[in-house]
Every structure is written in structure tokens, then in C-alpha cells.
PDB file with SEQRES, HELIX, SHEET and CRYST1 records, atoms N, CA, C and O in Angstrom:
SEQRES   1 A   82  UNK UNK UNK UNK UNK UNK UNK UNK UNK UNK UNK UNK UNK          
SEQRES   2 A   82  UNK UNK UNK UNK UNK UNK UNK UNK UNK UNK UNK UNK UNK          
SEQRES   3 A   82  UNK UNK UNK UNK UNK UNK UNK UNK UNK UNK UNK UNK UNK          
SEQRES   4 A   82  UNK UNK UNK UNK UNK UNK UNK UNK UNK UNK UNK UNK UNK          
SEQRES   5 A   82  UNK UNK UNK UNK UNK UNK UNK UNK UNK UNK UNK UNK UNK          
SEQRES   6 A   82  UNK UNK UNK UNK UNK UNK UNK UNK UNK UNK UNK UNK UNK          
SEQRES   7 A   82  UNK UNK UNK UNK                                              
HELIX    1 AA1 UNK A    2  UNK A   18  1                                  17    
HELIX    2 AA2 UNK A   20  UNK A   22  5                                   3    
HELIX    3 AA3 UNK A   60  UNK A   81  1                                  22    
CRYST1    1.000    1.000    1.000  90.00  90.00  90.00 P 1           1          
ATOM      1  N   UNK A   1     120.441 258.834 -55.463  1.00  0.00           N  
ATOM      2  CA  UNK A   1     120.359 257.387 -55.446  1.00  0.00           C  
ATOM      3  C   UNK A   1     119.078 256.897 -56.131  1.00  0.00           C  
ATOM      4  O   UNK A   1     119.261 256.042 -56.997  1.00  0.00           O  
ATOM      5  N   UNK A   2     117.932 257.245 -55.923  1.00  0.00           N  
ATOM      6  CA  UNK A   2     116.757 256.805 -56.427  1.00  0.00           C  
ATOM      7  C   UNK A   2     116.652 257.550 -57.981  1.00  0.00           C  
ATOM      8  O   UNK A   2     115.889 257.176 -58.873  1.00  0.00           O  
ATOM      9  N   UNK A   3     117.353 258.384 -58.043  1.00  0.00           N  
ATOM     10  CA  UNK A   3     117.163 258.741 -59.751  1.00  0.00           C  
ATOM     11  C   UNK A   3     117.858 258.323 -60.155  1.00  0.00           C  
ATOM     12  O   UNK A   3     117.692 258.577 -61.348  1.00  0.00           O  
ATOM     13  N   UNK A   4     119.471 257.220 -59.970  1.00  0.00           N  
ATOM     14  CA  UNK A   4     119.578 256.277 -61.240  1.00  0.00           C  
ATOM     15  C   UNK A   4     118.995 255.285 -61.140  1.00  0.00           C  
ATOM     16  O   UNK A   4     119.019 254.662 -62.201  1.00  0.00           O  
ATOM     17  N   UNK A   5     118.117 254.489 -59.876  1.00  0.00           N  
ATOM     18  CA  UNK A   5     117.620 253.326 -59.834  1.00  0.00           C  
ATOM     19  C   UNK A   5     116.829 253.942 -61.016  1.00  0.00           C  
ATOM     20  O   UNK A   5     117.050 253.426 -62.112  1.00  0.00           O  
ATOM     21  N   UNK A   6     115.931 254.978 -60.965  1.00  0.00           N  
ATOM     22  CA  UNK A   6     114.711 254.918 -61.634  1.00  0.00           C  
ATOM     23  C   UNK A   6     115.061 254.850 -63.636  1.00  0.00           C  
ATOM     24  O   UNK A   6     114.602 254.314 -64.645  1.00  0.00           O  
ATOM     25  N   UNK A   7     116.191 255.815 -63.207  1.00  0.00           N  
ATOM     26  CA  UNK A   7     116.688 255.764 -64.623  1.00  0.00           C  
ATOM     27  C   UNK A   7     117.141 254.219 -65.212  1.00  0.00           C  
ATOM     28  O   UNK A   7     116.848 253.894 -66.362  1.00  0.00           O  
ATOM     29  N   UNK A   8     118.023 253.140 -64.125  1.00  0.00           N  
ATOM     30  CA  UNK A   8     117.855 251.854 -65.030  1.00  0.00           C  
ATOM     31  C   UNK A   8     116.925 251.318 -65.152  1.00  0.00           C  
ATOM     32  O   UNK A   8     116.872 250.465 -66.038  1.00  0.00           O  
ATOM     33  N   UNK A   9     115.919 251.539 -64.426  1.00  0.00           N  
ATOM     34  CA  UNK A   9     114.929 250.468 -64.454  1.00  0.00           C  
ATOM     35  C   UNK A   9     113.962 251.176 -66.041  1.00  0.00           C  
ATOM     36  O   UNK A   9     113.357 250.396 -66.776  1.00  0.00           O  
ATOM     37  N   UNK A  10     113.997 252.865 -66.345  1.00  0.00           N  
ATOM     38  CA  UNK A  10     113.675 253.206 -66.983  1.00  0.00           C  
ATOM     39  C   UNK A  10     114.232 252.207 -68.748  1.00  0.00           C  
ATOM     40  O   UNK A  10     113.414 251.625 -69.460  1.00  0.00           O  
ATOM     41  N   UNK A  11     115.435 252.270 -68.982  1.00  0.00           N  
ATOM     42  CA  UNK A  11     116.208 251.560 -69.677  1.00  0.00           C  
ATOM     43  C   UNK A  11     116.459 250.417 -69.324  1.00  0.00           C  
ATOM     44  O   UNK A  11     117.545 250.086 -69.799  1.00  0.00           O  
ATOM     45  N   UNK A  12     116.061 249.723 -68.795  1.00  0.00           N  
ATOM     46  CA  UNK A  12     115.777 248.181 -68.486  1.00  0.00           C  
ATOM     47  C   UNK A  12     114.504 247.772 -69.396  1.00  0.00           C  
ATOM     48  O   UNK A  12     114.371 246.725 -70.030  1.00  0.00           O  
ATOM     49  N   UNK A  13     113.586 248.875 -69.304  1.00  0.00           N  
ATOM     50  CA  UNK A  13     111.769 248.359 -69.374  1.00  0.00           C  
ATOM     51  C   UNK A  13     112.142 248.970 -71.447  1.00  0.00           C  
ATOM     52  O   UNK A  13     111.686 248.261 -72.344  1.00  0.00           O  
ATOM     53  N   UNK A  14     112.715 249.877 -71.692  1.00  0.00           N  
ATOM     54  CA  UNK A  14     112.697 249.900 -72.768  1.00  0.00           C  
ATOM     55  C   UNK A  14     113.477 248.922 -73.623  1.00  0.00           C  
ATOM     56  O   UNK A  14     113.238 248.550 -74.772  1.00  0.00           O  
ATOM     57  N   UNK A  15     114.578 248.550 -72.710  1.00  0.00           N  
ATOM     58  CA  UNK A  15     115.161 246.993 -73.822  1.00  0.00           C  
ATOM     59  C   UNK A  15     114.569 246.013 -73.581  1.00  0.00           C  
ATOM     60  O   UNK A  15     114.775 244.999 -74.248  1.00  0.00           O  
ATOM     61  N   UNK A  16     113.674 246.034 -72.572  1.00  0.00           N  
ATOM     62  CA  UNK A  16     112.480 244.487 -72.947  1.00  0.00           C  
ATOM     63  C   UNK A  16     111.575 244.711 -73.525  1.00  0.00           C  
ATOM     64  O   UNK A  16     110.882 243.694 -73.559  1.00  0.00           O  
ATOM     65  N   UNK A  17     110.906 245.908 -74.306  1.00  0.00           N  
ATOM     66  CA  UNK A  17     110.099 246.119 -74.889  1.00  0.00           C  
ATOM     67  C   UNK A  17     111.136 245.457 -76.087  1.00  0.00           C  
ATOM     68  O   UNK A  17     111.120 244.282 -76.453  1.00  0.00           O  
ATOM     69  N   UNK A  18     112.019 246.513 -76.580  1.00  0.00           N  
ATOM     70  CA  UNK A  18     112.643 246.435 -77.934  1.00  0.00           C  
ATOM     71  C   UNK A  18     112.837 244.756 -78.081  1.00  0.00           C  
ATOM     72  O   UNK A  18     112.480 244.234 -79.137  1.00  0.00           O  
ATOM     73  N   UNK A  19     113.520 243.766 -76.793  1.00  0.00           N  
ATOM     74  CA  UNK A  19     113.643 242.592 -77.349  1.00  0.00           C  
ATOM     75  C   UNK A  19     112.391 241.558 -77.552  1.00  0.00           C  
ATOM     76  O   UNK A  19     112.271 240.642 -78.365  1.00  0.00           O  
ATOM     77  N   UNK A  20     111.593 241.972 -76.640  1.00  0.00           N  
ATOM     78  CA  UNK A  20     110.047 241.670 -77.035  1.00  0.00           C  
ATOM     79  C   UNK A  20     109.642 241.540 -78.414  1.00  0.00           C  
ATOM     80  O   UNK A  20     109.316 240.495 -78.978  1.00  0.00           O  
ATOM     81  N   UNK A  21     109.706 242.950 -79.006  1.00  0.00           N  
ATOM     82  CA  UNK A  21     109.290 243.183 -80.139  1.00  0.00           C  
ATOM     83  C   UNK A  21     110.182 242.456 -81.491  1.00  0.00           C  
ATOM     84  O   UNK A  21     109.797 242.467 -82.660  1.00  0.00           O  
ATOM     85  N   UNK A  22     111.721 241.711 -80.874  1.00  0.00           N  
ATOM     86  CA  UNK A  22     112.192 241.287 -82.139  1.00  0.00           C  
ATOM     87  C   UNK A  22     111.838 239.348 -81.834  1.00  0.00           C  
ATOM     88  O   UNK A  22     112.052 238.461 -82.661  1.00  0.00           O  
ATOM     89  N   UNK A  23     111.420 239.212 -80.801  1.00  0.00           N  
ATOM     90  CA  UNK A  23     111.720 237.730 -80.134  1.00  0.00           C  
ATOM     91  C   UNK A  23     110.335 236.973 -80.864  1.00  0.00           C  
ATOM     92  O   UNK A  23     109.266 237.514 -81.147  1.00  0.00           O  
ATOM     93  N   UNK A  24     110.688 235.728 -81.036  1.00  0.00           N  
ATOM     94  CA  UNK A  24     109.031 234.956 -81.834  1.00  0.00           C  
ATOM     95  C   UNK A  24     109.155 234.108 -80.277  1.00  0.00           C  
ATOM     96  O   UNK A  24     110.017 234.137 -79.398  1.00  0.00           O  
ATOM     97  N   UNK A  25     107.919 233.395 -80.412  1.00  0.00           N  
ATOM     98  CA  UNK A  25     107.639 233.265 -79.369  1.00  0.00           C  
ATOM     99  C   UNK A  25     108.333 231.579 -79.054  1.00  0.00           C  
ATOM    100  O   UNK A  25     108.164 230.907 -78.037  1.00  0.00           O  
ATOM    101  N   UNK A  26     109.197 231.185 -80.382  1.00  0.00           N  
ATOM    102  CA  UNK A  26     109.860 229.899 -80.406  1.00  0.00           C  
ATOM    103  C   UNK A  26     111.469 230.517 -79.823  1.00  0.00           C  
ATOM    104  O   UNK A  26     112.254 229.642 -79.456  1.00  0.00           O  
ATOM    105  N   UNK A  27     111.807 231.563 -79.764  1.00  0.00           N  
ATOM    106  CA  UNK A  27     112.959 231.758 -79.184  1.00  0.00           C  
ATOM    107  C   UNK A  27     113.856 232.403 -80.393  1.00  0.00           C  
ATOM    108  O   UNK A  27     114.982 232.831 -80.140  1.00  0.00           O  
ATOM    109  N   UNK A  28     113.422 232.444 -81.450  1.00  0.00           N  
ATOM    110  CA  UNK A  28     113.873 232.435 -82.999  1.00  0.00           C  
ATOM    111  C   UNK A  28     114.075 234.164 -82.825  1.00  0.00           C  
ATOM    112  O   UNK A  28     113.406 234.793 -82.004  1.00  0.00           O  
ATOM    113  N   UNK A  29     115.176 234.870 -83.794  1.00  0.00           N  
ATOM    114  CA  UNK A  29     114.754 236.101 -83.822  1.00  0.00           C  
ATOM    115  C   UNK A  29     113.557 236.290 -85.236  1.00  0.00           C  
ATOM    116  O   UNK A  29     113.543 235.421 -86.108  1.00  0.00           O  
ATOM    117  N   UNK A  30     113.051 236.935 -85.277  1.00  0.00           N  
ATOM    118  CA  UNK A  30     112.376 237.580 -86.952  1.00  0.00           C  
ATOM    119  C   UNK A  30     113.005 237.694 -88.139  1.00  0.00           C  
ATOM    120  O   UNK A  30     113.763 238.654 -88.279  1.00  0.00           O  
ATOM    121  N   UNK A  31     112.832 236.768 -89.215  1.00  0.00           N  
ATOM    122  CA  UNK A  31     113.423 237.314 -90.240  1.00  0.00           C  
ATOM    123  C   UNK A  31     112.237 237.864 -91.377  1.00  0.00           C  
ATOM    124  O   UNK A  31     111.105 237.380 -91.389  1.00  0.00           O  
ATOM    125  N   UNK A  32     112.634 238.842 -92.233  1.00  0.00           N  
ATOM    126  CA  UNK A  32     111.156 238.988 -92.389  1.00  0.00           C  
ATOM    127  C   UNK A  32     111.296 238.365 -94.195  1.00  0.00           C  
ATOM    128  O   UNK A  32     112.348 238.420 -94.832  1.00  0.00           O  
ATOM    129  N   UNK A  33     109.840 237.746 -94.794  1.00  0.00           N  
ATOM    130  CA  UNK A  33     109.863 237.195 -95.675  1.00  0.00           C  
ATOM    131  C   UNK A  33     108.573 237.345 -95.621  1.00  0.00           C  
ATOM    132  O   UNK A  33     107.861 237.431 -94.620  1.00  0.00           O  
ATOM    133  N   UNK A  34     108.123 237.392 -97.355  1.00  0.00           N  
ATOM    134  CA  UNK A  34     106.903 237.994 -97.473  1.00  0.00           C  
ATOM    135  C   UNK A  34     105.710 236.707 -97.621  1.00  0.00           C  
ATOM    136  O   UNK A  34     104.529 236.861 -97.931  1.00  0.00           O  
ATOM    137  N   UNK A  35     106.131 235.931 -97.427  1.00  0.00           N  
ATOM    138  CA  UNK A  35     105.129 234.354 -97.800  1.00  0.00           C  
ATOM    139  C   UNK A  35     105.208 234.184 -96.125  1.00  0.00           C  
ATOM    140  O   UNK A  35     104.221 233.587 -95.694  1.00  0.00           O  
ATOM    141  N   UNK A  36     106.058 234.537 -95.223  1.00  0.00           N  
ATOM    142  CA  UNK A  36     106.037 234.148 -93.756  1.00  0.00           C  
ATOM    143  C   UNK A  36     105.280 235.386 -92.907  1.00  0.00           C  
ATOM    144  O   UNK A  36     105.827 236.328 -92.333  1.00  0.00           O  
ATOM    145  N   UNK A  37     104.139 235.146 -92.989  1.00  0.00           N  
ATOM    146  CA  UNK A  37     103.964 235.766 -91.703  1.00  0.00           C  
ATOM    147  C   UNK A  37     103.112 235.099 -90.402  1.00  0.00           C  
ATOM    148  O   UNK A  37     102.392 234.101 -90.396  1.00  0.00           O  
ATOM    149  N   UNK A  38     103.480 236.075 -89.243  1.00  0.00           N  
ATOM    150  CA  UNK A  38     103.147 235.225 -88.154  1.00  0.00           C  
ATOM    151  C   UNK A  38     102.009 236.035 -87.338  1.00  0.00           C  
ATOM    152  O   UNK A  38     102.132 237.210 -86.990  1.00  0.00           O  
ATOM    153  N   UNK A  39     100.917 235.244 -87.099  1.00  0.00           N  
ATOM    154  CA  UNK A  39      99.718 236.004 -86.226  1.00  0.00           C  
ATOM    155  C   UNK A  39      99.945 235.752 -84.897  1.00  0.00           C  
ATOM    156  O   UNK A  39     100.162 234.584 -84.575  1.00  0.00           O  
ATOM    157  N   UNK A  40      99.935 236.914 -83.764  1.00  0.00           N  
ATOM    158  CA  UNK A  40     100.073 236.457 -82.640  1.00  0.00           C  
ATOM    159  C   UNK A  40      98.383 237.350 -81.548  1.00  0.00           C  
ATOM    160  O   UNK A  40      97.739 238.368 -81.801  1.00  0.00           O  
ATOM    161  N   UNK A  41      98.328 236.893 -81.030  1.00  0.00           N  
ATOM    162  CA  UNK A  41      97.306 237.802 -80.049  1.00  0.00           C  
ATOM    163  C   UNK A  41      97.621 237.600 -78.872  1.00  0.00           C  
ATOM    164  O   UNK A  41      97.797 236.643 -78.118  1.00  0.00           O  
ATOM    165  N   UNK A  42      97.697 239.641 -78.839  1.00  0.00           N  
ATOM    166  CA  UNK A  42      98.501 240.005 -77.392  1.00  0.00           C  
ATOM    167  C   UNK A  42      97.101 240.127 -76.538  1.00  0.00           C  
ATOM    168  O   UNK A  42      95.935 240.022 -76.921  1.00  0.00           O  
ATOM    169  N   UNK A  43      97.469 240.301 -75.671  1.00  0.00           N  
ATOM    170  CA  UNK A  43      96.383 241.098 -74.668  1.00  0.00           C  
ATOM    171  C   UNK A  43      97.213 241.653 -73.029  1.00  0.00           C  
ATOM    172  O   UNK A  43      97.948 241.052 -72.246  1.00  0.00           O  
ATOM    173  N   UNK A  44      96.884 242.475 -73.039  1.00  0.00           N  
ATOM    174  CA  UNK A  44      97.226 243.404 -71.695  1.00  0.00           C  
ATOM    175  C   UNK A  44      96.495 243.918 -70.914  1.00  0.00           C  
ATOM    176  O   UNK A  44      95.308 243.598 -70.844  1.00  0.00           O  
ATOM    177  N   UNK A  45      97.001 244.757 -70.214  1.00  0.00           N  
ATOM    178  CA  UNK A  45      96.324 246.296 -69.731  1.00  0.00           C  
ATOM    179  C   UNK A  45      96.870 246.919 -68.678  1.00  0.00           C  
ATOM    180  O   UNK A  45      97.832 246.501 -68.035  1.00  0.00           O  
ATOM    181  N   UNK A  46      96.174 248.082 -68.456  1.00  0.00           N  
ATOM    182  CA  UNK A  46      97.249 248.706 -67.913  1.00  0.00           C  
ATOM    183  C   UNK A  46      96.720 250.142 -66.925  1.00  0.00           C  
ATOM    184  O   UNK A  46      95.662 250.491 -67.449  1.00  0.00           O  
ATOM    185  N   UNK A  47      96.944 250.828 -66.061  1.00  0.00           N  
ATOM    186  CA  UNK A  47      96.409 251.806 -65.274  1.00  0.00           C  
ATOM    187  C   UNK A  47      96.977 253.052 -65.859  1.00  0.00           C  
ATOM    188  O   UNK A  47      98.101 253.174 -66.346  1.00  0.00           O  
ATOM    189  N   UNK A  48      96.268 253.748 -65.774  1.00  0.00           N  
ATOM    190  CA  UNK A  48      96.668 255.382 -65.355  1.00  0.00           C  
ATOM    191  C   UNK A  48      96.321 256.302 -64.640  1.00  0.00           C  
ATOM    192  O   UNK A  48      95.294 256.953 -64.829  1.00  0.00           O  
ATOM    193  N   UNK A  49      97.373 256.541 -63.439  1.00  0.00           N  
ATOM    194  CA  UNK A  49      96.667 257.466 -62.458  1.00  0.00           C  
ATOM    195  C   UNK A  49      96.366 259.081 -63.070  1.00  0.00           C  
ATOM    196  O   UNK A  49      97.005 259.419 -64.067  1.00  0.00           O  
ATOM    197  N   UNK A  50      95.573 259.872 -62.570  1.00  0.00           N  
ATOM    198  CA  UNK A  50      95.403 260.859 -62.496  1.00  0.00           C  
ATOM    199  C   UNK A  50      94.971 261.163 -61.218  1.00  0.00           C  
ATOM    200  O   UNK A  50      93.840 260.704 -61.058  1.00  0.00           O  
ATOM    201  N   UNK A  51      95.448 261.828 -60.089  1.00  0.00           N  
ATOM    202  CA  UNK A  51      95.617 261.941 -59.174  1.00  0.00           C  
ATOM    203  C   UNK A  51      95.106 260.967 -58.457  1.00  0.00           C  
ATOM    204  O   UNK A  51      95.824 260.014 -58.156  1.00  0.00           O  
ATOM    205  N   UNK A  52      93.360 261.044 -57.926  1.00  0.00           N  
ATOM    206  CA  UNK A  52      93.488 259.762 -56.912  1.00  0.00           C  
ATOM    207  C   UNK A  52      92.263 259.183 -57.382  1.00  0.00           C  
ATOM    208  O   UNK A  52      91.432 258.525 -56.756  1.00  0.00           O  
ATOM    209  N   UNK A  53      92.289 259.601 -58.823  1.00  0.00           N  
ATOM    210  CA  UNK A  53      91.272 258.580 -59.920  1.00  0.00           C  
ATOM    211  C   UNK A  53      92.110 257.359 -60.928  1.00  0.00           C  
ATOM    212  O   UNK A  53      93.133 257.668 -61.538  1.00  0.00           O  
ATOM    213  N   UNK A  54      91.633 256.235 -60.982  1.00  0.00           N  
ATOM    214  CA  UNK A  54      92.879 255.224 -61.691  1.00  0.00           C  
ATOM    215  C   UNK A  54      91.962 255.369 -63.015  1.00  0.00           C  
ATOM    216  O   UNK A  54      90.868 255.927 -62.928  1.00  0.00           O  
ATOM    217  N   UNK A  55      92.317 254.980 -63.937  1.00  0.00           N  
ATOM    218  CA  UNK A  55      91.136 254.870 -65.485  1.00  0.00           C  
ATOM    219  C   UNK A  55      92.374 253.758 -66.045  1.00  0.00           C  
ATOM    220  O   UNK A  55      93.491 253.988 -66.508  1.00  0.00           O  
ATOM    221  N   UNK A  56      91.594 252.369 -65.765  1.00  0.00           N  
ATOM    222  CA  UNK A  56      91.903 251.456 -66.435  1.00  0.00           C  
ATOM    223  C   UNK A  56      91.260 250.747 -67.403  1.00  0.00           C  
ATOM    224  O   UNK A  56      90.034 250.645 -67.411  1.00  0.00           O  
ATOM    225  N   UNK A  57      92.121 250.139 -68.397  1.00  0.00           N  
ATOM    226  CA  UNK A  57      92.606 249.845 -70.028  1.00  0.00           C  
ATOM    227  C   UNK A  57      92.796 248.369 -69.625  1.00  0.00           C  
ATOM    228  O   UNK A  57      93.261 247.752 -68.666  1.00  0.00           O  
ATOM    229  N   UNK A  58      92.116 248.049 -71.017  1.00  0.00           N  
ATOM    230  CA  UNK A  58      92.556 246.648 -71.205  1.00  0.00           C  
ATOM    231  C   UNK A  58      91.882 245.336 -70.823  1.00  0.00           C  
ATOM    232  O   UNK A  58      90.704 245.440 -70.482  1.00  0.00           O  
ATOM    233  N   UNK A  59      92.369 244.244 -70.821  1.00  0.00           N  
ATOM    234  CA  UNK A  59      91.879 243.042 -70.449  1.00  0.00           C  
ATOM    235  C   UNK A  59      91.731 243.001 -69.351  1.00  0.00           C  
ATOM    236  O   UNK A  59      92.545 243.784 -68.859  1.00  0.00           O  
ATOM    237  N   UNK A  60      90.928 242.359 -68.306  1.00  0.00           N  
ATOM    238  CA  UNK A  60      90.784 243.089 -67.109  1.00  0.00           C  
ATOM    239  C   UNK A  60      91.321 242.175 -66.244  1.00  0.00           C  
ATOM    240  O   UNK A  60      91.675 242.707 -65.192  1.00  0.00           O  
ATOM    241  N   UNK A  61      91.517 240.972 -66.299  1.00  0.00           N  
ATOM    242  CA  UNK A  61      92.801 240.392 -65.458  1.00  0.00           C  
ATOM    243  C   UNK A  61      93.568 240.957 -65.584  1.00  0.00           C  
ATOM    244  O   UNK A  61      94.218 241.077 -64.546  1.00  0.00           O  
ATOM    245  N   UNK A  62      94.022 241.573 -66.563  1.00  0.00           N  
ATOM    246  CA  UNK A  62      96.001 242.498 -66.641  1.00  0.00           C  
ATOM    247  C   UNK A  62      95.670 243.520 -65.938  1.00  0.00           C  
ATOM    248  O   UNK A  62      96.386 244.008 -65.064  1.00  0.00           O  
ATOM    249  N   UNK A  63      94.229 244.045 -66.359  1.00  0.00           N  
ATOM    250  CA  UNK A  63      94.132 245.533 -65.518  1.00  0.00           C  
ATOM    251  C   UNK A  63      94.241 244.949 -63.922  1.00  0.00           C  
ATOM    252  O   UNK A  63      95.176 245.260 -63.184  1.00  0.00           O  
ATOM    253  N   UNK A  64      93.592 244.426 -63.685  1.00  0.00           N  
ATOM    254  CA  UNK A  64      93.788 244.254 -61.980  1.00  0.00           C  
ATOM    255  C   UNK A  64      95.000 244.105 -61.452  1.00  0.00           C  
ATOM    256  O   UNK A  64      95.384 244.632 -60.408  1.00  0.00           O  
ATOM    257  N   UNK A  65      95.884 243.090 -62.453  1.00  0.00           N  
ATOM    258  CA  UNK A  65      97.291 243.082 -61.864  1.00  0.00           C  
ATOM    259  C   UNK A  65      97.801 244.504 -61.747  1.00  0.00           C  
ATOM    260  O   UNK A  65      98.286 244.971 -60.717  1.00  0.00           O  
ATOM    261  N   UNK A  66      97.678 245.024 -62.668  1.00  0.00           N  
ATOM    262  CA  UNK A  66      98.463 246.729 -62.951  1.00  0.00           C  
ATOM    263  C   UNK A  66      97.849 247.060 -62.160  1.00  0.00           C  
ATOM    264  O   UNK A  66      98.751 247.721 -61.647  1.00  0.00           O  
ATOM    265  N   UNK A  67      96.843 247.261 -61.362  1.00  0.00           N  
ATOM    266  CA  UNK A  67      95.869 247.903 -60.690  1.00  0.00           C  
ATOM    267  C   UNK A  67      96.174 247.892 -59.349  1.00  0.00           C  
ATOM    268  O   UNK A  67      95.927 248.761 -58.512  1.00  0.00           O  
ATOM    269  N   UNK A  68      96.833 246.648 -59.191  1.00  0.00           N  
ATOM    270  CA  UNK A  68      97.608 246.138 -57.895  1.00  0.00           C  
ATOM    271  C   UNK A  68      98.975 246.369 -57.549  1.00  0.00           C  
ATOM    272  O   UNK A  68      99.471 246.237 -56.430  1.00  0.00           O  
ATOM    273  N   UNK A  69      99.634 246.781 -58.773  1.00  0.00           N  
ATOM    274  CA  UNK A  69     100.805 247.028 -58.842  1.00  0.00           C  
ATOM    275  C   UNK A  69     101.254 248.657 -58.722  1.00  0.00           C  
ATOM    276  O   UNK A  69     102.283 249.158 -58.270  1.00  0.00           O  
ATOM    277  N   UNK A  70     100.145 249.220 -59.268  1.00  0.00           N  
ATOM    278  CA  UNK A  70      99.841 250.635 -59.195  1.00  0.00           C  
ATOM    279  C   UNK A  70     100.088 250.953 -57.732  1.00  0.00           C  
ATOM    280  O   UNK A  70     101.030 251.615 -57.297  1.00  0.00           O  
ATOM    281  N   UNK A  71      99.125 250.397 -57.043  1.00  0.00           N  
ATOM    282  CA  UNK A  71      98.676 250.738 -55.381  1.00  0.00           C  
ATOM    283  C   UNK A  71     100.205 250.537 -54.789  1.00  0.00           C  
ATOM    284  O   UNK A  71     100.833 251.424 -54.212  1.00  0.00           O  
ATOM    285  N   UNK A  72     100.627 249.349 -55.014  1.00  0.00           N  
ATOM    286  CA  UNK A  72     101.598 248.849 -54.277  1.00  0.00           C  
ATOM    287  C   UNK A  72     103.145 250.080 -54.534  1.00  0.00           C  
ATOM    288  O   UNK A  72     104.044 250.459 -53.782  1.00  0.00           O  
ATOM    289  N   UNK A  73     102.780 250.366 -56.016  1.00  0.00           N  
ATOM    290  CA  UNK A  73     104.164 251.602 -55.949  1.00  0.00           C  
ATOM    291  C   UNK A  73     103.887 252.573 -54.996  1.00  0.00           C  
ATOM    292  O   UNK A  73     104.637 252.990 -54.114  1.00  0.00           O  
ATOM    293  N   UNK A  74     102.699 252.912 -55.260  1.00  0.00           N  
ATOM    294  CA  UNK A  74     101.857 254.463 -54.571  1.00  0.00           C  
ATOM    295  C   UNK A  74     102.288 254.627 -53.254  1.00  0.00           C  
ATOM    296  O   UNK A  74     102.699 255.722 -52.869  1.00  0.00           O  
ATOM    297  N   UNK A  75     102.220 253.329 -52.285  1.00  0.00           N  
ATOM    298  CA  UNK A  75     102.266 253.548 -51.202  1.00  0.00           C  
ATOM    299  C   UNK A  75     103.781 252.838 -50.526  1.00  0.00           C  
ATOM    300  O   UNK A  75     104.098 252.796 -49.337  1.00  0.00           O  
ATOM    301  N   UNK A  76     104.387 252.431 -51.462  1.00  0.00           N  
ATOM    302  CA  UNK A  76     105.766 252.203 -51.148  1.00  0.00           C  
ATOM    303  C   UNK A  76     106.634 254.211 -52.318  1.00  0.00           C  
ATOM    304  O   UNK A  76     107.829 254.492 -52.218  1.00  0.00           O  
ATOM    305  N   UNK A  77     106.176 254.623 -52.714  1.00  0.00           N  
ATOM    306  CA  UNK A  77     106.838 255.901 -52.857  1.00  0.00           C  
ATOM    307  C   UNK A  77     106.502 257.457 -51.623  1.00  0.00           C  
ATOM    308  O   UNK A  77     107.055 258.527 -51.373  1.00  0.00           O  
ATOM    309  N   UNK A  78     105.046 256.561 -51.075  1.00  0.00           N  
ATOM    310  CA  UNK A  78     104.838 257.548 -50.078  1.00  0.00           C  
ATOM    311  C   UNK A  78     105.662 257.349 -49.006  1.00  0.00           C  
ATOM    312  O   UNK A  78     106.006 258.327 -48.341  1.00  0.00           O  
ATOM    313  N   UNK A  79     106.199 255.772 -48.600  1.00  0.00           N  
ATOM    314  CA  UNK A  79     106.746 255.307 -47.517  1.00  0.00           C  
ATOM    315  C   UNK A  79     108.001 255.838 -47.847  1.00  0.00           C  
ATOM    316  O   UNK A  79     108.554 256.233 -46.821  1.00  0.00           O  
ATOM    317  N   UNK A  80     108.597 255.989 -48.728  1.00  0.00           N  
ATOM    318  CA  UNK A  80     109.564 256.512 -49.147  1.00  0.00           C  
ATOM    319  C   UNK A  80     110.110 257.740 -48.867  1.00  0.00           C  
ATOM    320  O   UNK A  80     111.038 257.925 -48.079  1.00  0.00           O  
ATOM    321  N   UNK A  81     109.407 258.777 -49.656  1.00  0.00           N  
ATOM    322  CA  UNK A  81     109.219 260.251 -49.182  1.00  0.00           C  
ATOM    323  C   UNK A  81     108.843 260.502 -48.158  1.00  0.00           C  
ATOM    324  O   UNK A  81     108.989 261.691 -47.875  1.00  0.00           O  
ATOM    325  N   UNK A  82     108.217 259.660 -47.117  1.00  0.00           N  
ATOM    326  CA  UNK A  82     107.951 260.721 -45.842  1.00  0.00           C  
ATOM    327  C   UNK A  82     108.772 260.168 -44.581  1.00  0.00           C  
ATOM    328  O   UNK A  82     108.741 260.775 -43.510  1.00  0.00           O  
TER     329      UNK A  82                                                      
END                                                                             
């Protein structure tokens, strides 16, 4: 049960990347033309555990959210498993 949740949610997060990456931010898809281009500035960030050290990336409001979001899986997968 929890390995196809994980698996859609796996393929969930990769088709919002992919439609992310074709979407302008007017709702328009991309067409590409060489006199049109469009500047956007992203900003993120993001955690990575290594065991029970986090090493966070990024803008640091995003990091905190991820940072928070991190914790919150951690201890809803422990509640889980035990």
C-alpha cells in the first residue's frame, strides 16, 4: 500500500516539475522564438538529510519551509513504521 502511494506521488512531483518547466507564468505555454526571450528569477531551497545531520541549500525562507517539512515527514514515517 505505501509503495504505490509513494510511487504516485513519485510521478505526480515529476509531472509538475515537467509542467512547470513548459508553463510562463501568464498561463501561456512556451513557444520558442529567437527575438522572445523571457527572464524569470527562481529562488528555492531545499534539505538534505544525511542521517541526523540536515545540510541546507538555498534561500533560507524556502530552506526553513523544507526544513519543516523534512521534520514533519521524519516523524510521521517513524509513526508509521513503529
Amino acid at each position: 500500500m505505501l509503495e504505490t502511494v509513494a510511487i504516485i506521488l513519485i510521478l505526480l512531483g515529476i509531472a509538475l516539475v515537467i509542467l512547470g518547466l513548459l508553463e510562463r507564468s501568464d498561463g501561456n505555454r512556451y513557444e520558442y522564438k529567437e527575438e522572445y526571450k523571457v527572464e524569470k528569477k527562481v529562488k528555492g531551497g531545499g534539505v538534505i538529510l544525511i542521517g541526523p545531520i540536515p545540510i541546507i541549500i538555498g534561500d533560507p525562507r524556502f530552506a526553513l519551509i523544507a526544513l519543516i517539512l523534512a521534520v514533519i515527514i521524519t516523524l510521521l514515517l517513524i509513526w508509521v513504521v513503529t
